[in-house]
C-alpha positions in Angstrom: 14.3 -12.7 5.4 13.5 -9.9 2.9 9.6 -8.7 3.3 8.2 -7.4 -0.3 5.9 -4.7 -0.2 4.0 -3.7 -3.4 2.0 -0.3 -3.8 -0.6 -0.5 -7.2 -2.5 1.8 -8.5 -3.2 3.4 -12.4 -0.1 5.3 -13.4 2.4 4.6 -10.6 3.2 8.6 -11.1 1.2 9.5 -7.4 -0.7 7.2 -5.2 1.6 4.1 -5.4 4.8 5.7 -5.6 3.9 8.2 -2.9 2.7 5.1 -0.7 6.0 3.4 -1.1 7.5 6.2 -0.2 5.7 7.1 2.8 5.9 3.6 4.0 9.4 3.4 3.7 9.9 6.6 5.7 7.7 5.3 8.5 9.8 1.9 8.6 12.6 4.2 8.9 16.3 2.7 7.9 16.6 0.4 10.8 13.7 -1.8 8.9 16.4 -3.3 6.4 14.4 -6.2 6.2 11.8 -4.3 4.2 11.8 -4.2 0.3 9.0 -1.3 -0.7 8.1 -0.9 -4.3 5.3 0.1 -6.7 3.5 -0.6 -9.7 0.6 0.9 -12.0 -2.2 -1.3 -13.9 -2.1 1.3 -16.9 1.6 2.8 -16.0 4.5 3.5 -18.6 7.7 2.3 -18.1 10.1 5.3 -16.7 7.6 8.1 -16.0 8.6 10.5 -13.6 6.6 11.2 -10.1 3.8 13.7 -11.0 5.1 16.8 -9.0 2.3 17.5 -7.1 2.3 14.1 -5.8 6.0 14.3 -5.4 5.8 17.0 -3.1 3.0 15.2 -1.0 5.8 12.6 -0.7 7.9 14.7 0.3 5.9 16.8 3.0 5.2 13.3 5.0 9.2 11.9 5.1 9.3 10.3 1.2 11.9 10.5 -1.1 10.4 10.5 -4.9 13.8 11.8 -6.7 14.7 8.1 -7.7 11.4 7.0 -8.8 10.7 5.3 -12.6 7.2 4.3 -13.1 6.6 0.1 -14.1 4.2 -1.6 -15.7 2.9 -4.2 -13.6 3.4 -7.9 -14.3 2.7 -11.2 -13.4 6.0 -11.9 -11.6 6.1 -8.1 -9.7 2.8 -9.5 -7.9 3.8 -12.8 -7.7 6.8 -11.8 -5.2 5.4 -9.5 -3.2 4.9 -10.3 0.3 2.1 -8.2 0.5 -0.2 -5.9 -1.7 -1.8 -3.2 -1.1 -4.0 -1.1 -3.7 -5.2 2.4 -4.3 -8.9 1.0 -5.3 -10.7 -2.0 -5.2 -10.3 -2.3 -8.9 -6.6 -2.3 -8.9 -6.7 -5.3 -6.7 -8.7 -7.1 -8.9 -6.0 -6.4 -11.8 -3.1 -7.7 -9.5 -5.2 -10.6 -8.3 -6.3 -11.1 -11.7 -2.2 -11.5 -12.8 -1.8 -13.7 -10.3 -4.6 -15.3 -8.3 -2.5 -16.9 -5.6 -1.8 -13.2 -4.4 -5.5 -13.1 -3.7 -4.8 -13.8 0.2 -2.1 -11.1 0.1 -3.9 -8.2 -1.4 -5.5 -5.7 0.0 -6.2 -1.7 -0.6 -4.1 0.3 1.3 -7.1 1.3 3.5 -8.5 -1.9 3.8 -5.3 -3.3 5.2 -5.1 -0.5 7.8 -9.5 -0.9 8.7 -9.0 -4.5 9.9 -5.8 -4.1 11.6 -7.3 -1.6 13.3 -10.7 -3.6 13.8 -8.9 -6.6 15.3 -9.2 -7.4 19.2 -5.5 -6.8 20.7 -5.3 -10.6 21.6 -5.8 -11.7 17.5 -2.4 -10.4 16.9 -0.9 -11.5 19.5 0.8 -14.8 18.6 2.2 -13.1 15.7 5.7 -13.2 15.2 6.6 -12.0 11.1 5.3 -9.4 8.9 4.3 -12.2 6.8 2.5 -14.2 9.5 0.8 -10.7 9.8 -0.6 -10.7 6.4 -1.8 -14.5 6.6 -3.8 -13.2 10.1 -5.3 -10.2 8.4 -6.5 -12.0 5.8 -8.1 -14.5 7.5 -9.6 -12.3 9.9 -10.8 -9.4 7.2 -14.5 -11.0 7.2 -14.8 -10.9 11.1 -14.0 -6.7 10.9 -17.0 -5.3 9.0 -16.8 -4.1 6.2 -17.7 0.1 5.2 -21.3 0.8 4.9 -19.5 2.1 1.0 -17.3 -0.3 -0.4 -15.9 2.8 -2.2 -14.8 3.8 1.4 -11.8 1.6 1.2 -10.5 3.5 -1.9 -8.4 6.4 -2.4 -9.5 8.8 -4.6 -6.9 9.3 -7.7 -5.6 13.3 -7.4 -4.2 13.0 -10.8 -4.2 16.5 -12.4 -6.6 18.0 -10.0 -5.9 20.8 -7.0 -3.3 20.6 -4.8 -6.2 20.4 -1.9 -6.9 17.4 -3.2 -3.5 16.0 -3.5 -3.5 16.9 0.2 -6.7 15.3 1.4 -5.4 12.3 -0.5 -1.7 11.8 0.9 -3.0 12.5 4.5 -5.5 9.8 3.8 -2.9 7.7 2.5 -0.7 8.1 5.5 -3.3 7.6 7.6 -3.5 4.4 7.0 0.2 3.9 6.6 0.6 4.9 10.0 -1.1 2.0 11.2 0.4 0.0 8.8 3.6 0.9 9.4 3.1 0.4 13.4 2.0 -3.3 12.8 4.6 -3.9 10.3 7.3 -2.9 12.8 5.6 -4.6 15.9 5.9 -8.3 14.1 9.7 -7.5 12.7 
């Protein structure tokens, strides 16, 4: 069974598509299973990859040659498998297209906090990516939350230093890393 996984955040040009990306390379190609794409709340259909995210991409395993920007839709959040934001307030404008996603939308860091939060034993049972998802969400209250909710955003390095695109891929890999691991674990 094919597993959705949807990347949001403003432009799709650098945060989402680079997360897709990323994510996909840490699957690796013996994850067939795995459907990885993104989507921006404010995007334009067919932009490019802004370079200097493109080349964060590239540095941690992604391929961004191929990617288009979309504009994102009712039915792109309505099939995802799983969500997973650049900021809190992109979440609220997928949730807000389709409320029934609510249980399967998180930010990118988010996601990655409670999975690493959870006792070993809460995932044990847990035997598809999707059953993943349905555990994390019902467990995100019992992990708590950042001191600052802002914490579980990532900063958007649109059209600022390259330091920044930096700081911001690693943090998005970060996370991936652990996202990736769990993803893997249930598959």
């Amino acid at each position: 069974m094919t597993v959705r996984v949807l990347f949001v955040c403003s432009g799709n040009i650098c945060r989402s598509p680079l997360g897709a990306q990323v994510l996909t390379a840490r699957l690796g190609p013996d994850a067939p299973a795995f459907v990885v794409e993104s989507a921006g709340t404010i995007a334009q259909d067919g932009a490019p990859m802004d370079a200097a995210a493109a080349a964060q991409s590239v540095r941690l395993g992604g391929d961004p040659s191929g990617h288009r920007s979309r504009y994102l839709t009712p039915e792109i959040v309505a099939s995802a498998d799983l969500v997973l934001t650049a900021e809190r307030s992109h979440r609220a404008a997928a949730v807000g297209l389709a409320p029934r996603a609510s249980k399967r939308a998180f930010t990118i860091k988010q996601f990655a906090r409670v999975i690493d939060g959870l006792e070993p034993g809460d995932l044990a049972d847990v035997g598809s990516p999707q059953e993943l998802v349905e555990r994390v969400a019902r467990l995100r209250g019992v992990v708590p939350p950042p001191a600052d909710p802002a914490a579980d955003d990532v900063e958007d390095p649109y059209r600022r230093s390259e330091s920044t695109h930096v700081r911001v891929a690693d943090e998005i890999d970060s996370a991936l890393v652990t996202i990736a691991d769990a993803l893997r674990a249930v598959s």
